[in-house]
Residue, then its C-alpha position, 0 to 999 in steps of 0.5 A: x363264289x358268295x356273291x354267285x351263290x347269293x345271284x343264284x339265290x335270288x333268281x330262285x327267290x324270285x321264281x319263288x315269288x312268282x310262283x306264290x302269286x299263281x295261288x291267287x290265280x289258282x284261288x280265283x279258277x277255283x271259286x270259278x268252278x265251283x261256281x259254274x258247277x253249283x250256280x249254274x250247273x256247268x263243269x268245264x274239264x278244260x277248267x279242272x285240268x287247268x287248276x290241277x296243272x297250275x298247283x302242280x306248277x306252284x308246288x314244283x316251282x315252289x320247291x328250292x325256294x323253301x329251300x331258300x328259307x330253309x323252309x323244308x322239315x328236318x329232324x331238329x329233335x336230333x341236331x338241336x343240341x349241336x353246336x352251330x359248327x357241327x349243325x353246318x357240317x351236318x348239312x354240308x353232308x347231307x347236301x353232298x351226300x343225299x340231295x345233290x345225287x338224289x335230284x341230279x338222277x331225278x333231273x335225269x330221269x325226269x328230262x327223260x318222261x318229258x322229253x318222252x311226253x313231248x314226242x307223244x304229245x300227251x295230254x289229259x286223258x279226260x276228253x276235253x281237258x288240257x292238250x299240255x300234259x307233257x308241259x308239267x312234266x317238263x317242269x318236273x326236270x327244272x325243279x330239280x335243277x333249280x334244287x340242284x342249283x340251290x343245294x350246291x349254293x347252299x353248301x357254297x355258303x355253308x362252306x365260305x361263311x363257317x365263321x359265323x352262326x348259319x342263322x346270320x349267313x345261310x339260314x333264311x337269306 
């Protein structure tokens, strides 16, 4: 069950990773609009759509691999003074109880304005921009099956390795 947790880990590490690299590519589409609007006095909506869709794909890809690093804000003024036992029994509960429900109705949810922006064909409601609306909206549905995978590896980990301290095993693996 760990090393499956740890497969799961580090193909979410890996999107992650990929998805950090298109902020270079949303970086460079930037300058090149700002570019071309105040250089030369040209605005291209089919460019604007395109970087709005490019960071919303980074931060929905981006998600479950903070999770990895444990990279999401908590309330550490609360949990600071328990113990390392009670600090994972403390996100064992929170993992079952509140994340593992709240993105399995969100990847419910979320499949069904995708699959409903499909059938439609939506696109950018600005005349010329970008004919893939419903292409974002799909990743919205996959993010929270990929946070839905990280949390249930998260809470396997937690689970197998309740010996040691979670700095050593599942915080930031």
């Amino acid at each position: 069950m760990k090393s499956l947790a740890k497969r799961i880990e580090s193909f979410i590490i890996a999107i992650g990773r990929l998805s950090a690299w298109s902020i270079a590519t949303l970086l460079v589409a930037i300058v090149a609009q700002v570019l071309l609007r105040y250089a030369f006095g040209k605005s291209f909506t089919l460019l604007e759509d395109s970087l709005w869709y490019l960071f919303s794909m980074t931060l929905i890809l981006g998600l479950s691999y903070t999770m990895t690093s444990d990279g999401h804000v908590r309330v550490d003024f609360i949990s600071q003074g328990y113990s390392p036992k009670t600090k994972r029994i403390v996100d064992l509960i929170g993992i079952l109880l509140f994340l593992v429900p709240l993105y399995a109705f969100l990847a419910w949810h979320g499949w069904e304005c995708a699959a409903k922006s499909f059938a439609i064909g939506e696109r950018s409601p600005n005349p010329g921009g970008m004919p893939w609306l419903w292409l974002v909206k799909g990743l919205l549905p996959l993010s929270c099956l990929l946070l839905l995978l990280e949390s249930l590896a998260r809470a396997c980990l937690i689970l197998i390795d309740r010996r040691s301290s979670p700095s050593d095993s599942v915080y930031g693996s």
